[in-house]
C-alpha positions in Angstrom: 46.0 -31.3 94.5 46.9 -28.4 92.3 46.9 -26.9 89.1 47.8 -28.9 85.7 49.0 -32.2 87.9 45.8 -32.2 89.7 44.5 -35.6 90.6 48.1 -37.5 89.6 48.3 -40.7 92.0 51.1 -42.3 92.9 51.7 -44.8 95.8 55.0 -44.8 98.1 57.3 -47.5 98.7 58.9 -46.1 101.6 58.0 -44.0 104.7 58.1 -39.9 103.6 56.3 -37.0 104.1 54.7 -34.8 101.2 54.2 -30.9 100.6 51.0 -28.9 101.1 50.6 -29.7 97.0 49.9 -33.5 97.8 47.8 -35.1 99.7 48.5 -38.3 101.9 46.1 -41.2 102.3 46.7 -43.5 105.1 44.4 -46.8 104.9 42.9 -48.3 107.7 44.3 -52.0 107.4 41.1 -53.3 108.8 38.8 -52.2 106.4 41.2 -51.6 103.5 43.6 -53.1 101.0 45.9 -49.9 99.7 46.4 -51.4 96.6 42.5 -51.5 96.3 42.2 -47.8 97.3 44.4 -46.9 94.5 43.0 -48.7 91.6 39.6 -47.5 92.6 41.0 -44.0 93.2 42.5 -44.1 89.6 39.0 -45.4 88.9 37.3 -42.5 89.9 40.0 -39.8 89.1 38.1 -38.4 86.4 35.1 -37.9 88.8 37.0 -36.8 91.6 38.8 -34.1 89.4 35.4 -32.2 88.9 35.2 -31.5 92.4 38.4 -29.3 92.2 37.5 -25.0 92.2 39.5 -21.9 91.2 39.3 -20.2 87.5 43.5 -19.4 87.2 44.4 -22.8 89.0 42.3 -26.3 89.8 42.7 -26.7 93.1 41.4 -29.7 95.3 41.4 -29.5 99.1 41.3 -32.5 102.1 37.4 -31.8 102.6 36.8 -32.6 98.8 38.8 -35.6 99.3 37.6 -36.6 102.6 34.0 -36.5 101.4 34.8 -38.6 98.0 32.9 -41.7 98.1 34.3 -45.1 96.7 32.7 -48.9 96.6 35.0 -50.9 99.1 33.7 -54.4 99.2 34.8 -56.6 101.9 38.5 -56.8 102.5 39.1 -60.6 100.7 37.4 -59.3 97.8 39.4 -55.7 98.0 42.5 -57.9 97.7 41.8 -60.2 95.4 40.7 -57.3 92.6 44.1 -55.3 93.8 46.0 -58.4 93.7 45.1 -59.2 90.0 45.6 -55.6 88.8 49.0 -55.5 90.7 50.3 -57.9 89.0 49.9 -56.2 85.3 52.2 -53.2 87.0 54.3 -55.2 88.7 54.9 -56.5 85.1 55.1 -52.6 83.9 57.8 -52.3 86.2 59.6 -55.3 85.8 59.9 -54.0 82.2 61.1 -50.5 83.5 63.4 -51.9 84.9 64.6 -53.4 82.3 64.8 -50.6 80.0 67.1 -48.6 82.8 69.7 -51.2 82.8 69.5 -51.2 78.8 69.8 -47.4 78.5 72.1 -47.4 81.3 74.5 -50.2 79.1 74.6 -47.9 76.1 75.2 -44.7 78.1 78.1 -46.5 79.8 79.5 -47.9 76.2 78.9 -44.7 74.6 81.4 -43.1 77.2 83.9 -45.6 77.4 84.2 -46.0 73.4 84.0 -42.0 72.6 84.6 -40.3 75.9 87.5 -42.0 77.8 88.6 -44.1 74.0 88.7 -47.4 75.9 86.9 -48.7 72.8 88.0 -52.5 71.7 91.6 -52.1 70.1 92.7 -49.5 72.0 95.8 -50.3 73.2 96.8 -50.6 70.0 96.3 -47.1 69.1 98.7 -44.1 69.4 97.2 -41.0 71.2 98.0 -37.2 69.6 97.3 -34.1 70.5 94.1 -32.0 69.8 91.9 -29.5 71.1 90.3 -31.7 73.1 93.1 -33.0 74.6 94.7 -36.6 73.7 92.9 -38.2 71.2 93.2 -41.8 69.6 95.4 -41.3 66.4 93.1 -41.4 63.3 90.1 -39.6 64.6 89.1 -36.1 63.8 87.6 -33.6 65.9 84.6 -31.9 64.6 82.6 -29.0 65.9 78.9 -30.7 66.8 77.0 -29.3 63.4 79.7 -31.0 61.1 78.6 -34.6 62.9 75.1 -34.0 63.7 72.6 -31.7 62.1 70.2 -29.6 63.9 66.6 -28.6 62.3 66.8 -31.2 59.5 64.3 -30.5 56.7 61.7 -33.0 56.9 58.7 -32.7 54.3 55.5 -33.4 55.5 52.3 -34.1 54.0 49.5 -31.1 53.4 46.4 -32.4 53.6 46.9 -35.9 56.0 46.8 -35.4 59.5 49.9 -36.0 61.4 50.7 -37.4 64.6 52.5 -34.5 67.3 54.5 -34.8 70.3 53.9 -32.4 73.2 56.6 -31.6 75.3 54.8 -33.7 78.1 55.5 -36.8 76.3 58.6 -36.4 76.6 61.1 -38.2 79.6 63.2 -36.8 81.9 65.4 -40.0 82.5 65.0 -42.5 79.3 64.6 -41.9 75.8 60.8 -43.0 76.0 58.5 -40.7 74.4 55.3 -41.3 75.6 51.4 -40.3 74.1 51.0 -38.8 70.9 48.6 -36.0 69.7 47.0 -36.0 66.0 47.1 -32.8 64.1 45.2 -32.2 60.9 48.2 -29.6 59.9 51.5 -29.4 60.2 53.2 -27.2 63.0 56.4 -27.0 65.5 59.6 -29.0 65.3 59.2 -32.0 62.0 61.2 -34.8 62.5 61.5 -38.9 61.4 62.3 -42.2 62.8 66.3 -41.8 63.9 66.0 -37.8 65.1 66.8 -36.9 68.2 64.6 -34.5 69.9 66.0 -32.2 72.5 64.0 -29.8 74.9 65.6 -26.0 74.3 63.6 -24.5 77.1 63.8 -24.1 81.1 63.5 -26.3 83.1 62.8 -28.7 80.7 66.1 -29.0 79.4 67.5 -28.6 83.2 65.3 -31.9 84.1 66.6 -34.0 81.3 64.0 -34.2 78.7 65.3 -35.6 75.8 63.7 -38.3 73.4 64.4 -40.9 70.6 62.3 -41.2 67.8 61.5 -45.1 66.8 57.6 -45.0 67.0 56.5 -43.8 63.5 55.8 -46.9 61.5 58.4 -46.3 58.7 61.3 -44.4 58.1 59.7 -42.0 56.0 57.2 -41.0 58.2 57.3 -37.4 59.3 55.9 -36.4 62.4 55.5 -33.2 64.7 56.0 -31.8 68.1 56.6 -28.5 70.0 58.2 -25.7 69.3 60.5 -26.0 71.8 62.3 -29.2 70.5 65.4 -28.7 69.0 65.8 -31.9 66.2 69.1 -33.5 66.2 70.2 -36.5 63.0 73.6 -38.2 62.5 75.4 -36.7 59.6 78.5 -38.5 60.2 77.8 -40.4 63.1 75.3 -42.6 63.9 71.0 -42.1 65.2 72.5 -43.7 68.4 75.3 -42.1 69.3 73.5 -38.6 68.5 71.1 -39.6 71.3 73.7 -40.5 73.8 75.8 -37.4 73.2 72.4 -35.5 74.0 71.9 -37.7 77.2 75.6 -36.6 78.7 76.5 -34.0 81.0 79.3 -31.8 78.5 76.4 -31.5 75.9 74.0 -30.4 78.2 75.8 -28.0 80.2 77.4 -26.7 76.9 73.7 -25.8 75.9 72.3 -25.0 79.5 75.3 -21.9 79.8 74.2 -20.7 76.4 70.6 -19.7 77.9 69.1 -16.4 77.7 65.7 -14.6 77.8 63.4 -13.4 80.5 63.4 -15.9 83.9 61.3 -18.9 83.9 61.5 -18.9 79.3 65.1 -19.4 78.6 66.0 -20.7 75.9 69.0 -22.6 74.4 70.8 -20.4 71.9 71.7 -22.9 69.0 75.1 -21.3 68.3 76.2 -23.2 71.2 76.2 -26.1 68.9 79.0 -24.3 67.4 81.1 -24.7 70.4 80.8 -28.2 71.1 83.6 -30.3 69.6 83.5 -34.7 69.6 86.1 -36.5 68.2 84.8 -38.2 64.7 85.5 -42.2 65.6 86.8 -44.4 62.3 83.6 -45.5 60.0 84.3 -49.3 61.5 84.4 -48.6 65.1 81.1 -46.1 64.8 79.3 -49.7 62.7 80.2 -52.4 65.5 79.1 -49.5 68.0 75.5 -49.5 66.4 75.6 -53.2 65.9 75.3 -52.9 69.9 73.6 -50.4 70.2 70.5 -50.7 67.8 69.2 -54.1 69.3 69.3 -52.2 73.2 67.2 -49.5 71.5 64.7 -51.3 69.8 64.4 -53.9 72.5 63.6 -50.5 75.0 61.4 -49.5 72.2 59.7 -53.6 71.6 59.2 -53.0 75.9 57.4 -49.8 76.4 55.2 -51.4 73.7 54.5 -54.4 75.8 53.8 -51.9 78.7 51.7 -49.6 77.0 49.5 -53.2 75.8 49.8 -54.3 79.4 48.2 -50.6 80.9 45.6 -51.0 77.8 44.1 -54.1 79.4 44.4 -53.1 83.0 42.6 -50.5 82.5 40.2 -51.9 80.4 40.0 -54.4 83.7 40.1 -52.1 85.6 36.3 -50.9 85.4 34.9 -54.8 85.4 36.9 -56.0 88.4 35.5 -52.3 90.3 31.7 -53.2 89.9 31.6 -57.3 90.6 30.7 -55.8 94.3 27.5 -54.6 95.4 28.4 -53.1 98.6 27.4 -49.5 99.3 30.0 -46.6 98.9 31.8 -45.9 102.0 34.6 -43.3 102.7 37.7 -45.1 104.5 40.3 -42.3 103.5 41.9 -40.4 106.2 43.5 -37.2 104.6 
């Protein structure tokens, strides 16, 4: 109900309880379907938003909402219209799911080839001592910039527009980046097809967002975001791996303790990068590593394209499946 989430819907799949920030709508199972309610909430979102007050912070409060009028047609209709937009999500999710258990396969491969060096062959291969501890015999331990470099130079074109990525697109938990901006010039972090981007300020860097760019339509492609990504590309490495690293724990607490500025901006100090060491794996063992790897992350990149199709057309539904009824507005929300 407040501020820059205000309106956001979201439906619960288990019995909780919420925070003054949220309202909870309880459907009358008489009357109502729930899925109904929510597809004609999200609906009506836009119209219900205008009904928020306050000039520092949007704020909607249970009266607005109790007052807010929707079309409920009777309850065999209500489920057949929730029934056939249900199923697009439940195809969303399906496909969700599916790209957890893909990016969950290449974390768990990326730390058992380069992190514990139980990479195929292994046994074979005779540990020796480094900084980091025991290390497979043949591999060289690098500080982070000498594998990976940070700010790449990416020319971009002048006078074309170009597409940017707000922080907000990016995830906390996958390396989905989600809507895109256009910009008619240049500005913030550049990067291409491969890079890695990798949120340098609290808490966005404390909740996990970090991205993977595959969306641009080429590899020469340039695009834009915020100022507060840091741009990570393979040097010696591979687009994959780079990612990965960024996703684990030692990276990210290696950057989170570098942090300084005034509370609530922190901000990642990028000599930490300096103090970040990775053991360089052979050229052969990094190439059957991406020969894994690259399929998993374009088949998570081919599936958020099928979901972002599939909300396309429920949405466009969405409006047409709304108005087939011709029953009067009613209010069945109890808030």
């Amino acid at each position: 109900m407040y501020g820059a989430n205000v309106g956001q819907l979201g439906w619960l799949g288990t019995p909780a309880t919420v925070n003054q920030a949220i309202c909870g709508l309880v459907v009358d199972d008489s009357k109502s379907d729930w899925r109904y309610l929510f597809y004609a909430l999200l609906h009506q979102r836009g119209s219900l938003i205008t009904k928020a007050q306050g000039a520092a912070q949007q704020n909607l409060n249970q009266d607005a909402i109790k007052s807010f009028e929707l079309p409920f047609p009777n309850l065999p209709t209500q489920r057949r219209i929730a029934g056939i937009l249900s199923a697009y999500d439940d195809l969303i999710e399906n496909n969700l799911r599916r790209i957890k258990i893909l990016e969950d396969m290449a974390q768990s491969l990326y730390r058992e080839w380069f992190v514990h060096f139980r990479f195929p062959g292994h046994e074979s291969v005779s540990p020796v001592d480094s900084p980091l501890g025991p290390i497979p015999d043949g591999w060289e331990v690098k500080k982070m910039p000498e594998a990976v470099e940070v700010r790449p130079k990416v020319p971009v074109p002048k006078d074309d527009e170009i597409p940017f990525v707000p922080m907000g697109s990016l995830s906390e938990n996958s390396m989905l980046i989600g809507e895109t901006e256009t910009r008619t010039k240049a500005s913030g972090a550049r990067f291409q097809n491969g890079d890695t981007l990798f949120a340098r300020i609290t808490p966005c860097l404390e909740n996990g967002k970090t991205g993977f760019v595959q969306f641009l339509p080429d590899d020469e492609t340039a695009c834009c975001g915020s100022t507060e990504f840091i741009v990570l590309r393979s040097r010696t490495v591979c687009p994959e791996y780079v990612y990965l690293m960024a996703r684990s724990d030692p990276f990210r607490d290696n950057a989170i303790k570098s942090m300084s500025g005034a509370t609530g901006r922190q901000r990642v100090q990028e000599e930490c990068f300096e103090q970040f060491f990775l053991a360089q794996p052979p050229a052969d063992l990094l190439e059957r590593f991406q020969s894994i790897t690259r399929p998993q992350f374009q088949l998570i990149h081919s599936l958020n394209r099928r979901n972002q199709s599939l909300r396309q057309t429920r949405d466009l539904l969405l409006p047409k499946l709304l108005s087939v009824s011709d029953a009067p507005t009613a209010n069945h929300l109890l808030a």
